[in-house]
MDTraj code that builds the backbone (N, CA, C; nanometers):
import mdtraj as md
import numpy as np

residues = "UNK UNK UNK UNK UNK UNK UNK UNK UNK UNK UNK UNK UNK UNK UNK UNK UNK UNK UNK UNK UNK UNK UNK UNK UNK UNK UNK UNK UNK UNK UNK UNK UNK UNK UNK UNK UNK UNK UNK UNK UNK UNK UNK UNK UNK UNK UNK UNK UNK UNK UNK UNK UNK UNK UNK UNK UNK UNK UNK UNK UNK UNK UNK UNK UNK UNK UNK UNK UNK UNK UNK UNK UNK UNK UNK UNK UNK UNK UNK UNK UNK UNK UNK UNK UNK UNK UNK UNK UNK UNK UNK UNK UNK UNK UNK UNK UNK UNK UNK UNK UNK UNK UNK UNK UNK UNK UNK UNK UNK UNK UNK UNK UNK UNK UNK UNK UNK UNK UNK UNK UNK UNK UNK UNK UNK UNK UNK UNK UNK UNK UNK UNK UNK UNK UNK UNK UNK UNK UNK UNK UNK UNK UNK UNK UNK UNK UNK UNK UNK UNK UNK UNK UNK UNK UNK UNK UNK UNK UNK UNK UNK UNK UNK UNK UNK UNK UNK UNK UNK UNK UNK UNK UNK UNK UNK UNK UNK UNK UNK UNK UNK UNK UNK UNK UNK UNK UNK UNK UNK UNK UNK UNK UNK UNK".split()
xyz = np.array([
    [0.0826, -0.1184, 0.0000],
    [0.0000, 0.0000, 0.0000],
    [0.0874, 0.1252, 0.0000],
    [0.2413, 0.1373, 0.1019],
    [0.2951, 0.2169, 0.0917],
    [0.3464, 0.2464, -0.0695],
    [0.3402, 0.1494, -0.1500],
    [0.4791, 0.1533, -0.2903],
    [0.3506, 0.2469, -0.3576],
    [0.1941, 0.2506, -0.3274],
    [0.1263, 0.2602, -0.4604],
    [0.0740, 0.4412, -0.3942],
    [0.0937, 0.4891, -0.2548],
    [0.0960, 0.6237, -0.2713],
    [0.1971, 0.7024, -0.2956],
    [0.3272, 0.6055, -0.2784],
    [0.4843, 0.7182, -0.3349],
    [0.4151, 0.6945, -0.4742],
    [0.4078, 0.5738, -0.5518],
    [0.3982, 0.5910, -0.6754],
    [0.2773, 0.6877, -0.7238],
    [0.1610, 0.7184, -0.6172],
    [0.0311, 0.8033, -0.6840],
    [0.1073, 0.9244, -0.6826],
    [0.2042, 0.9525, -0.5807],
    [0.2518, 1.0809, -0.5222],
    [0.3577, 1.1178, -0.6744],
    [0.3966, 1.0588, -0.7276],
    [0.5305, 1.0716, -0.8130],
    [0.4167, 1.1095, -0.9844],
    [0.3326, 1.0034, -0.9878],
    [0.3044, 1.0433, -1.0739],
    [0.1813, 1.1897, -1.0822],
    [0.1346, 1.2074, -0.9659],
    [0.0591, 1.3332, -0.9524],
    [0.1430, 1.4236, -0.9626],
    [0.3064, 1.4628, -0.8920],
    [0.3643, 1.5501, -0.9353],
    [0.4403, 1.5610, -1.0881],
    [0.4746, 1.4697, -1.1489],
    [0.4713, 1.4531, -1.3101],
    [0.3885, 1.4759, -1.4017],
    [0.2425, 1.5092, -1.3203],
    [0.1247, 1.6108, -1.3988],
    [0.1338, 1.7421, -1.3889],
    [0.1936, 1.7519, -1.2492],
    [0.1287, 1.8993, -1.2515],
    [0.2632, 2.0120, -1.2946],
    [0.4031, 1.9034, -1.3251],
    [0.4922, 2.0147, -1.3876],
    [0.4881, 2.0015, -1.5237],
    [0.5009, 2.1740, -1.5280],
    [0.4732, 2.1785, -1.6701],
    [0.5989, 2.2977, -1.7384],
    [0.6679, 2.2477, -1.7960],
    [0.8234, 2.3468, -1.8412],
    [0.7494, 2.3956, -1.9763],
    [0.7939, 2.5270, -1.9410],
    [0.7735, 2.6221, -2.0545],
    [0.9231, 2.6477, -2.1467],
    [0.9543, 2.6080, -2.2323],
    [1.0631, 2.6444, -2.3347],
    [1.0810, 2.7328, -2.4250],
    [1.1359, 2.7840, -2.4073],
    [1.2269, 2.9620, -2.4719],
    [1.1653, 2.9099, -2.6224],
    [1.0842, 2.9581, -2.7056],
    [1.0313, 2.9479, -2.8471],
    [1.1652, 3.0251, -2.9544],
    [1.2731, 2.9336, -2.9537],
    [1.3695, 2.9730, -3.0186],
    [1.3392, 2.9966, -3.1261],
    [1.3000, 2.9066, -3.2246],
    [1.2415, 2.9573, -3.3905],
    [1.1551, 3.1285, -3.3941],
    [1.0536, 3.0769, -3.3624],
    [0.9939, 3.2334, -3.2790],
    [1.0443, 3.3224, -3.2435],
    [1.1248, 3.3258, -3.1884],
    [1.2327, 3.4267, -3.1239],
    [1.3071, 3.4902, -3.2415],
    [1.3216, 3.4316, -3.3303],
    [1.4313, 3.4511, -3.4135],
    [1.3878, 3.5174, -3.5495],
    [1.2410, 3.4364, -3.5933],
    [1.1133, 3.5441, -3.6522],
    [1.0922, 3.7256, -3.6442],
    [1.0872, 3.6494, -3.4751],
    [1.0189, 3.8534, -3.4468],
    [1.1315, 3.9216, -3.4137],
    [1.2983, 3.8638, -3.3904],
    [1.3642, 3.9156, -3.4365],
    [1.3847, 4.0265, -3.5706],
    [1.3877, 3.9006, -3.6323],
    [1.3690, 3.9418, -3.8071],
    [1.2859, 4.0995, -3.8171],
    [1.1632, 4.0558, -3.7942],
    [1.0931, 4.0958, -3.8473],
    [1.1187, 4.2658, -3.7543],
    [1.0931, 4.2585, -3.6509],
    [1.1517, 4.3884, -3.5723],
    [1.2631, 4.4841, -3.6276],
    [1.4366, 4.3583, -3.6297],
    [1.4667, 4.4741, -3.7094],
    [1.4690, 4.5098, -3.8643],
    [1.3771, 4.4894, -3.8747],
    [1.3762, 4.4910, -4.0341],
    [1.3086, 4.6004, -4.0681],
    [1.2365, 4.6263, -3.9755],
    [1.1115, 4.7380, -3.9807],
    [1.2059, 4.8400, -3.9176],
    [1.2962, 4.7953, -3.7737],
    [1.3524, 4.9357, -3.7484],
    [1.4673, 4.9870, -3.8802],
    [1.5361, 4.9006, -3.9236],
    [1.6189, 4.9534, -4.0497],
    [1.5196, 4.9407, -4.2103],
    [1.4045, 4.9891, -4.2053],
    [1.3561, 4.9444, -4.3405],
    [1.3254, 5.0832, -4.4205],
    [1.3836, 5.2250, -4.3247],
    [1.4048, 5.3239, -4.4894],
    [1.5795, 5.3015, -4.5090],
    [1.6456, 5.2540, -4.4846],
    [1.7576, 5.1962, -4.5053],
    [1.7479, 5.2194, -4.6861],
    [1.8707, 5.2150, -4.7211],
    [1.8810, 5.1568, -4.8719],
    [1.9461, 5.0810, -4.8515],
    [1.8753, 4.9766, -4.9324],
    [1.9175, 4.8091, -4.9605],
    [1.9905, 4.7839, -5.0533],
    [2.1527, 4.7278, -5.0933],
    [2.1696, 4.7111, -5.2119],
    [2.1154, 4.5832, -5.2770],
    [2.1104, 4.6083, -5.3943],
    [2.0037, 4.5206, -5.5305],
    [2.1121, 4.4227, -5.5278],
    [2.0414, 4.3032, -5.5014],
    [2.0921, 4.1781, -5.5454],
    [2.0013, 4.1031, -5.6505],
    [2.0864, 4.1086, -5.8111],
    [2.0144, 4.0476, -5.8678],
    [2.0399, 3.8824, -5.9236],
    [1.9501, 3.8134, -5.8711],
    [1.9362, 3.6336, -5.8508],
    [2.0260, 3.6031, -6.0204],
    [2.1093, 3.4978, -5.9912],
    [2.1894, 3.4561, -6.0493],
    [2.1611, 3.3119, -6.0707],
    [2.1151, 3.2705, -6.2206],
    [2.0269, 3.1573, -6.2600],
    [2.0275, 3.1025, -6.3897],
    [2.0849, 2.9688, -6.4061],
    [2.0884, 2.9559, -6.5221],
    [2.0163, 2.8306, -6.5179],
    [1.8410, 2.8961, -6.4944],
    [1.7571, 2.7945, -6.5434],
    [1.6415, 2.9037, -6.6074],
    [1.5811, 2.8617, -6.7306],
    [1.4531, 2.9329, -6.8079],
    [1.3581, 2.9489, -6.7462],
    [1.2901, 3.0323, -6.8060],
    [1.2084, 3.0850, -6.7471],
    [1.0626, 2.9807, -6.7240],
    [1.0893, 2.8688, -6.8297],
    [0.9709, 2.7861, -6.8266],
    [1.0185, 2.6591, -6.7040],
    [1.1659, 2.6759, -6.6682],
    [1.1798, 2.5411, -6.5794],
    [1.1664, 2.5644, -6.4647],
    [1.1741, 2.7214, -6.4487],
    [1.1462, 2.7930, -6.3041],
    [0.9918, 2.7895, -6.2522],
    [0.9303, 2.8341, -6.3573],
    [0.8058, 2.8209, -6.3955],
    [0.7281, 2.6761, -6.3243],
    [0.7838, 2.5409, -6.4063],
    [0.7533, 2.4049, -6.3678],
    [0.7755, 2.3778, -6.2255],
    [0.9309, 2.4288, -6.1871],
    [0.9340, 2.4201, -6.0361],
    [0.8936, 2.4438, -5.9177],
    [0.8055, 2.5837, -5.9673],
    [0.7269, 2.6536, -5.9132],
    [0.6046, 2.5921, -5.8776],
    [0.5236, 2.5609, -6.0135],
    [0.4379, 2.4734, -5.9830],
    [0.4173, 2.3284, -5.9024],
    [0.5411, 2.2477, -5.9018],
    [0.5850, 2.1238, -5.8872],
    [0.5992, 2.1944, -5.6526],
    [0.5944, 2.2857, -5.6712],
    [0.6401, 2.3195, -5.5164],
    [0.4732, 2.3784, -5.4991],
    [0.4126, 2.4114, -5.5369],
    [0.2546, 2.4465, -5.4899],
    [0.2168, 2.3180, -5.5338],
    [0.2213, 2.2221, -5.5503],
    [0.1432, 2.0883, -5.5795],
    [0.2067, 1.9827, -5.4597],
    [0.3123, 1.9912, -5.4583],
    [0.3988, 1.9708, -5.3176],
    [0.3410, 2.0061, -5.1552],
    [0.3215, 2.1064, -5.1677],
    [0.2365, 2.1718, -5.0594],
    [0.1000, 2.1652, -5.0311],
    [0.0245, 2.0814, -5.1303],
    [-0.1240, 2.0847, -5.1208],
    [-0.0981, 1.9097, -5.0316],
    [-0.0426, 1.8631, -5.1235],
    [0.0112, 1.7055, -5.0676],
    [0.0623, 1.6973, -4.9588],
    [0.1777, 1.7667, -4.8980],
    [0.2353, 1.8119, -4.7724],
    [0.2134, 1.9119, -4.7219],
    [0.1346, 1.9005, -4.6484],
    [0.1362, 2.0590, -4.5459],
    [0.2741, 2.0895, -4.5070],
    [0.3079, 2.2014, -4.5103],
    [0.4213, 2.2148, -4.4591],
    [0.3954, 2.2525, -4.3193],
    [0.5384, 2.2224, -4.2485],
    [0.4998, 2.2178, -4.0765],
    [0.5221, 2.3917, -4.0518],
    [0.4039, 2.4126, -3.9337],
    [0.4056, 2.5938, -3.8699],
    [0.4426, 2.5502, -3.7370],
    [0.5397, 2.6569, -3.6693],
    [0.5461, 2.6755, -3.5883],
    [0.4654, 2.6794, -3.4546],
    [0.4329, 2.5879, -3.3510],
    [0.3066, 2.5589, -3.2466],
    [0.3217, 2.7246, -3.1733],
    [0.4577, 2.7407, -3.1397],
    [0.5294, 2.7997, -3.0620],
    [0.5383, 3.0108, -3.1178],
    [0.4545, 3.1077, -3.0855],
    [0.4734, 3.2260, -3.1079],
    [0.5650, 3.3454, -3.0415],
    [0.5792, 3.4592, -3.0256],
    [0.6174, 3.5346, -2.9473],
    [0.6223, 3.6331, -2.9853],
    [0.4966, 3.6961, -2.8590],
    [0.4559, 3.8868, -2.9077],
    [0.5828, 3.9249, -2.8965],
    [0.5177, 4.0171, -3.0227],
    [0.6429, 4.1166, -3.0378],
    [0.5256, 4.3087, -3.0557],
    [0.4268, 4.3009, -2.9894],
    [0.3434, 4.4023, -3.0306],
    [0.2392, 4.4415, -2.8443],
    [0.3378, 4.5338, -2.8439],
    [0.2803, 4.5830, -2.6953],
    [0.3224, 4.7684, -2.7497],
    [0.2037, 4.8031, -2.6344],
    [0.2778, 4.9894, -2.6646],
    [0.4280, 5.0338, -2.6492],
    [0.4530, 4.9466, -2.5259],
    [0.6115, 4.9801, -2.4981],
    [0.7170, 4.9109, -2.6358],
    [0.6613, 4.7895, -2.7129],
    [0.7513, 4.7693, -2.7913],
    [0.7125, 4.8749, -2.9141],
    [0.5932, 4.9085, -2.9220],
    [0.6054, 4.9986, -3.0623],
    [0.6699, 5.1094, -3.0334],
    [0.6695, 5.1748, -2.9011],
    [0.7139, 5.2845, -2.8767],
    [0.8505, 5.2985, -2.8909],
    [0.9210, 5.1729, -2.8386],
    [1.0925, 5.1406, -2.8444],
    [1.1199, 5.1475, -2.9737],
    [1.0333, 5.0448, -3.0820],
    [1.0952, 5.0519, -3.2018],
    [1.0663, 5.1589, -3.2701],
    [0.9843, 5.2705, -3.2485],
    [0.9819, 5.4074, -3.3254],
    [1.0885, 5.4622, -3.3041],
    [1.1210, 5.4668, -3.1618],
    [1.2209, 5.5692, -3.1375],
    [1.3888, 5.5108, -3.2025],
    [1.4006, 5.3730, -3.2102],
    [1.5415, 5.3126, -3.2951],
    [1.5143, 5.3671, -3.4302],
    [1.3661, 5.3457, -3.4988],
    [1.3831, 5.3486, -3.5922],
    [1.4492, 5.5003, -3.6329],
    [1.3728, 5.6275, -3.6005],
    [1.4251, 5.7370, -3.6257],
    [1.5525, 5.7427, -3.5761],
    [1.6119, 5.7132, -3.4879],
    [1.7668, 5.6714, -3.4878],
    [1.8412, 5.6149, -3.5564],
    [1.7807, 5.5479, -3.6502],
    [1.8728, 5.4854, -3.7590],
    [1.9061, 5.5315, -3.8609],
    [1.8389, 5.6622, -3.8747],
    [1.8471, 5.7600, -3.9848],
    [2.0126, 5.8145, -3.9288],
    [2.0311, 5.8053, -3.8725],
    [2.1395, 5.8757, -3.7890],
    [2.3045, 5.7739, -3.8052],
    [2.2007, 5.6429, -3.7663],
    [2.3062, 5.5237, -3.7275],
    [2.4216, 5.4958, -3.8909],
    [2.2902, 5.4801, -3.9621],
    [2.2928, 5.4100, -4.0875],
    [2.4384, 5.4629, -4.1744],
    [2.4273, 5.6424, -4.1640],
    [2.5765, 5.6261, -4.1890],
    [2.7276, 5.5589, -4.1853],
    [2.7021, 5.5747, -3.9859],
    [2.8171, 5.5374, -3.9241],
    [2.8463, 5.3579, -3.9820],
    [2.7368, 5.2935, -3.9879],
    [2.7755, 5.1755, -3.9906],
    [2.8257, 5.1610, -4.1573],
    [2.7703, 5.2328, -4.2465],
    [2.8305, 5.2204, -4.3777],
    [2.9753, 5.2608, -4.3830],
    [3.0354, 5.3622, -4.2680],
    [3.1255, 5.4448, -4.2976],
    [3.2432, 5.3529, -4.2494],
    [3.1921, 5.2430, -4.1339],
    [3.2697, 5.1390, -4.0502],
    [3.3089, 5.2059, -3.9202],
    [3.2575, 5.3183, -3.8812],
    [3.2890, 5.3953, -3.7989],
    [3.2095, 5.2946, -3.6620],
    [3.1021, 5.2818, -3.7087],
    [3.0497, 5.1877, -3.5949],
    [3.0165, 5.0453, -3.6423],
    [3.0333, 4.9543, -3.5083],
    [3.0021, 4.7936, -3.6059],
    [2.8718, 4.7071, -3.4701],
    [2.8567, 4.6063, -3.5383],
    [2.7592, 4.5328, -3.4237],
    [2.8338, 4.4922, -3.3253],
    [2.8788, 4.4852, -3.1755],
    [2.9504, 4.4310, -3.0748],
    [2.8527, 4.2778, -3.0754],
    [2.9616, 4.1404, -3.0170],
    [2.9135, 4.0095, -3.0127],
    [2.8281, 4.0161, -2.9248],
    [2.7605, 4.0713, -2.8710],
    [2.6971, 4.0765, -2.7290],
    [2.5050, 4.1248, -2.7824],
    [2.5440, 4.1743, -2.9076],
    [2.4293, 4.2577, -2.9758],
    [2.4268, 4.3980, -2.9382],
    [2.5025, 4.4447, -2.8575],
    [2.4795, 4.6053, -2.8898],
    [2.5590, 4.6512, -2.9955],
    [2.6027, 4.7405, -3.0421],
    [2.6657, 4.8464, -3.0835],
    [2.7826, 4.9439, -3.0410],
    [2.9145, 4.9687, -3.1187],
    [3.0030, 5.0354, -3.0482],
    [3.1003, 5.0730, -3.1563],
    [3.1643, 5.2036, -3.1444],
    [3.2361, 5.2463, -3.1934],
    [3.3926, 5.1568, -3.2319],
    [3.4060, 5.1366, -3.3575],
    [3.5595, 5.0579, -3.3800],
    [3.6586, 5.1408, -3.3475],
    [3.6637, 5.2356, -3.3926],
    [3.7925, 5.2723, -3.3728],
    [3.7452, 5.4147, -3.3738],
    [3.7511, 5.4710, -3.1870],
    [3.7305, 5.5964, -3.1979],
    [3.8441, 5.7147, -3.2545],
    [3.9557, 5.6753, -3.3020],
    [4.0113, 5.7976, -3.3708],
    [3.9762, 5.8100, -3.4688],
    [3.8550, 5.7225, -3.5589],
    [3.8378, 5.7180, -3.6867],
    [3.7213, 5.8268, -3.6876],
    [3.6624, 5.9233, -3.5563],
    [3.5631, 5.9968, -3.5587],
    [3.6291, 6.1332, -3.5210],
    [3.5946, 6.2196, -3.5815],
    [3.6670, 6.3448, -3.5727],
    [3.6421, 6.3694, -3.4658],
    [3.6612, 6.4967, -3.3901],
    [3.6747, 6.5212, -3.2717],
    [3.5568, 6.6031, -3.2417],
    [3.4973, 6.6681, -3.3551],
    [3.3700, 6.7310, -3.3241],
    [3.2250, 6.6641, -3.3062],
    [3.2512, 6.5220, -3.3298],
    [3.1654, 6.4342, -3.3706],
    [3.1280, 6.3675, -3.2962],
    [3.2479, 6.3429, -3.2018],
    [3.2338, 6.1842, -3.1141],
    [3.1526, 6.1789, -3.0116],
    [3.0906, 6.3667, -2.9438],
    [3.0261, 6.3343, -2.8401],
    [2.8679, 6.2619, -2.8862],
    [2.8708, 6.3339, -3.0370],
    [2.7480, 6.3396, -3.0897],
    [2.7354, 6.1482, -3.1044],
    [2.8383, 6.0928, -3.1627],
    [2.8640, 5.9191, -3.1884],
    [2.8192, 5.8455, -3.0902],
    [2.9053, 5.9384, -2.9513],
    [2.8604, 5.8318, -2.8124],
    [2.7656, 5.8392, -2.8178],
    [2.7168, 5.9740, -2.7650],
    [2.5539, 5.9539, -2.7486],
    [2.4630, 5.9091, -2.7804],
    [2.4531, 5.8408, -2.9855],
    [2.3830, 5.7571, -3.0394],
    [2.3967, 5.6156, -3.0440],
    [2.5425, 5.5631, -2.9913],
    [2.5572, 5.4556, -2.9559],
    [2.5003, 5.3863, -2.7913],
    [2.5090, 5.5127, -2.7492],
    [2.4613, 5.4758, -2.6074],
    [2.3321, 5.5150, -2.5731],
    [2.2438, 5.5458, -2.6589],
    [2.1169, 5.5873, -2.6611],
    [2.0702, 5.4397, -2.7458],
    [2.1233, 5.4044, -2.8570],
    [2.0658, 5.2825, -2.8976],
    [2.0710, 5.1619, -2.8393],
    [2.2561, 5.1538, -2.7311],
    [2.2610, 5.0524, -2.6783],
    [2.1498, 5.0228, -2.5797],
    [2.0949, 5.1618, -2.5040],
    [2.0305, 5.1365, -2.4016],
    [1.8620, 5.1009, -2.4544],
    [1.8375, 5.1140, -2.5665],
    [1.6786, 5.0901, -2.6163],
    [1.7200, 4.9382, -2.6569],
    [1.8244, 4.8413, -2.6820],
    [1.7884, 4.7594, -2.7136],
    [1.7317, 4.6736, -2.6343],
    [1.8316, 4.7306, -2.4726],
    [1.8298, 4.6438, -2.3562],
    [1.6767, 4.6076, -2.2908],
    [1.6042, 4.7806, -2.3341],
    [1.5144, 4.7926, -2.2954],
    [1.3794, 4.6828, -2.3959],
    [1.3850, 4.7079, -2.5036],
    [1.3457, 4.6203, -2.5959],
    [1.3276, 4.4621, -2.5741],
    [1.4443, 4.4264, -2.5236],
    [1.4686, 4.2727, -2.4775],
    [1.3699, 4.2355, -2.3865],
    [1.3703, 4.3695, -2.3042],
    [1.3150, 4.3203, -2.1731],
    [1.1744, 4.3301, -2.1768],
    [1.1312, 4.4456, -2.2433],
    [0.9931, 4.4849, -2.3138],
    [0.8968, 4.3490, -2.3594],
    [0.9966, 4.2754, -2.4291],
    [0.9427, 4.1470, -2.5028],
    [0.9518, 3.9948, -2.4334],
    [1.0534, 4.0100, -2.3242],
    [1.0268, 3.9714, -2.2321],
    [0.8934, 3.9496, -2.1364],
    [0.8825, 4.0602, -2.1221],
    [0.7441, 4.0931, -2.0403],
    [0.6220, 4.1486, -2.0872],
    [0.6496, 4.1462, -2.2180],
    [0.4815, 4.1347, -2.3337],
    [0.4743, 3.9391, -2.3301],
    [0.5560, 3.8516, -2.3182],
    [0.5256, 3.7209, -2.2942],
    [0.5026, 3.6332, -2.1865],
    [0.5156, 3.7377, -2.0742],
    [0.4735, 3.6483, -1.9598],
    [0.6198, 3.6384, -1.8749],
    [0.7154, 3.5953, -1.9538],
    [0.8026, 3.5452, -1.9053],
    [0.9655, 3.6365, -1.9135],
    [0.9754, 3.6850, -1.8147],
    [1.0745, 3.8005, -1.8031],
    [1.2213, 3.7164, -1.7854],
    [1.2075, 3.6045, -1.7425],
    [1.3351, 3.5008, -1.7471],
    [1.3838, 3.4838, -1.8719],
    [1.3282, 3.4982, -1.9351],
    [1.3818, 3.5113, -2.1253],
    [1.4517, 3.6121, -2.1328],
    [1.4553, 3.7263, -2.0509],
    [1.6249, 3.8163, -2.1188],
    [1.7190, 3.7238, -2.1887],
    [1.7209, 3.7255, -2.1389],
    [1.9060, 3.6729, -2.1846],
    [1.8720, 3.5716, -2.2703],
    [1.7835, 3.4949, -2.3037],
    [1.7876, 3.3887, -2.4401],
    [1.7051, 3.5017, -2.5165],
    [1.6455, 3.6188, -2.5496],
    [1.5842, 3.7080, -2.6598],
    [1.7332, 3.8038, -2.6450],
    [1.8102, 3.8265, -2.5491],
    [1.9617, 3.9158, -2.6086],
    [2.0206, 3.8271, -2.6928],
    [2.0270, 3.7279, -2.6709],
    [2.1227, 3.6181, -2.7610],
    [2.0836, 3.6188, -2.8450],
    [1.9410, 3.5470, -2.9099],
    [1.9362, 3.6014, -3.0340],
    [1.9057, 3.6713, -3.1024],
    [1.8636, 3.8476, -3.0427],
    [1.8889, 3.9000, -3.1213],
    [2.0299, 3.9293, -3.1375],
    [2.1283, 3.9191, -3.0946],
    [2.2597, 3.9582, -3.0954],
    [2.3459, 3.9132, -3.2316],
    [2.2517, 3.7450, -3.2477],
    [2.2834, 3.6786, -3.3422],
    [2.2598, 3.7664, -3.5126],
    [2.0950, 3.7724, -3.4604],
    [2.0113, 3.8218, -3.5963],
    [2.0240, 3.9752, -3.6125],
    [2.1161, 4.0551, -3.5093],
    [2.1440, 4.1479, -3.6087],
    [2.2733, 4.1894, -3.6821],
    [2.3431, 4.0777, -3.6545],
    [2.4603, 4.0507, -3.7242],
    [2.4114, 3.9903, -3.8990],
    [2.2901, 3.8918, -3.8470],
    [2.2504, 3.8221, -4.0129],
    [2.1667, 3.9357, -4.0847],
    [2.0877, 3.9953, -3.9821],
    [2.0018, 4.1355, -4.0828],
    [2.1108, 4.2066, -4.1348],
    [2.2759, 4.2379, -4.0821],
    [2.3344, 4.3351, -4.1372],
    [2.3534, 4.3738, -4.2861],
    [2.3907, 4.4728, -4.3470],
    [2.3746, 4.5074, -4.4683],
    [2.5213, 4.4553, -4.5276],
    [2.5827, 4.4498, -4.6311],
    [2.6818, 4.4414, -4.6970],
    [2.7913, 4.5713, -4.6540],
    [2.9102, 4.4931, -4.6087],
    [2.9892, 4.5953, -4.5645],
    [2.9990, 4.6983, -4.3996],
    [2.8642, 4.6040, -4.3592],
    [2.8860, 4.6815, -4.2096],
    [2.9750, 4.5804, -4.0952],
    [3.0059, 4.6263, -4.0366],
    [3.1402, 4.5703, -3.9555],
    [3.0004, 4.4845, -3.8182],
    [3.1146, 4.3471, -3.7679],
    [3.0439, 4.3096, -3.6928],
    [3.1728, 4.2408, -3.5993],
    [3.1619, 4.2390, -3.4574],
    [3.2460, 4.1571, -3.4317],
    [3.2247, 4.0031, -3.3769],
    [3.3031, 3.9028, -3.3659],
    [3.2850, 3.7442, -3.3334],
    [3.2840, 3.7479, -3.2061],
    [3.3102, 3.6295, -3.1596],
    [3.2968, 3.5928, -3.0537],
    [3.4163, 3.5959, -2.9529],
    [3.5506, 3.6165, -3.0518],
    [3.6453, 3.6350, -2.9893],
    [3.6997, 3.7902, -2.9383],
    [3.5991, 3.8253, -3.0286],
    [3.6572, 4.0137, -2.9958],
    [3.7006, 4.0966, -3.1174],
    [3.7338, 3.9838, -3.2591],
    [3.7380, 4.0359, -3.3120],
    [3.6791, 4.0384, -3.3955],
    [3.7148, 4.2115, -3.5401],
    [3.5986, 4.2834, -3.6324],
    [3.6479, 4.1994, -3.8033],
    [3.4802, 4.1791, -3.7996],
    [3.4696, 4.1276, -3.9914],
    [3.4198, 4.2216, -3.9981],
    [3.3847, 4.2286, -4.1676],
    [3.3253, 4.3113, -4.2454],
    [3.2166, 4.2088, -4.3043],
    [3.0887, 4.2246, -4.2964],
    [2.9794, 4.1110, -4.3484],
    [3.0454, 4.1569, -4.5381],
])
top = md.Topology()
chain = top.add_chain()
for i, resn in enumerate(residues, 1):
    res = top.add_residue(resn, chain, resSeq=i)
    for name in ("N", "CA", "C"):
        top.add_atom(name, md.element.get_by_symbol(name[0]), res)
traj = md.Trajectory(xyz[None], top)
């Protein structure tokens, strides 16, 4: 009688926990999609698709992939994550008009993505001297909206223990959103050029 209430006891508590897991795919979505919108009066350079198949085999493939998909559903994500609260629209207005600002520096290499996901000046002698208070201040005005951002989205989901897995990847994804030619650094400390 004792073996069958440890065992009622073991399996009643194996019901009632229930682990919630960081929606990494998700995460990495409203990444995307966030900064894409905060850098999207950006100019994009034109990449034009490089293909040496006709226009009728592209065509067939095309079709052959919507006939594919009626047959296979393709799999959706169970797993979401708001990215749409006042405090996050409000954060991303205010980056976005900051990027009007940013967008230079990072073309110029003056500023690059730090591994961490903020932002930071490479090489401050590369900023004139009349400039730099104006540099800090937009680096440290953006660093501090991202932090805030993280946490924002954090706590539009319930779950404020997600800092630090929504810094990570965005840290990741705004190294992959970067444009051609903006500086980013690794993991070791040091700077590429995407």
């Amino acid at each position: 009688m004792k073996k069958l209430s440890v065992l009622s006891a073991l399996c009643l508590t194996a019901c009632v926990t229930i682990n919630i897991y960081f929606p990494a795919a998700a995460a990495e979505k409203a990444a995307d999609e966030l900064i894409k919108d905060i850098q999207k009066n950006a100019p994009q350079p034109e990449i034009k698709p490089q293909s040496n198949w006709s226009n009728w085999q592209l065509a067939m493939l095309q079709k052959l992939d919507a006939a594919l998909n009626v047959l296979i559903t393709p799999a959706h994500a169970d797993a979401d994550l708001a990215i749409d609260s006042p405090e996050i629209r409000q954060i991303s207005a205010t980056m976005q008009n900051r990027f009007a600002n940013l967008n230079p520096l990072y073309n110029q290499g003056i500023i690059g993505i730090l591994n961490d996901g903020n932002i930071g000046v490479r090489d401050p002698g590369n900023v004139s001297l009349k400039d730099r208070n104006a540099v800090t201040q937009l680096v440290s005005a953006e660093n501090a909206d991202r932090q805030r951002l993280y946490q924002a989205i954090a706590n539009a989901n319930g779950h404020p223990e997600w800092l630090g897995q929504i810094k990570t990847t965005f840290a990741a994804r705004w190294v992959s959103n970067a444009q051609a030619g903006w500086w980013y650094q690794s993991s070791n400390g040091s700077w590429t050029q995407k």
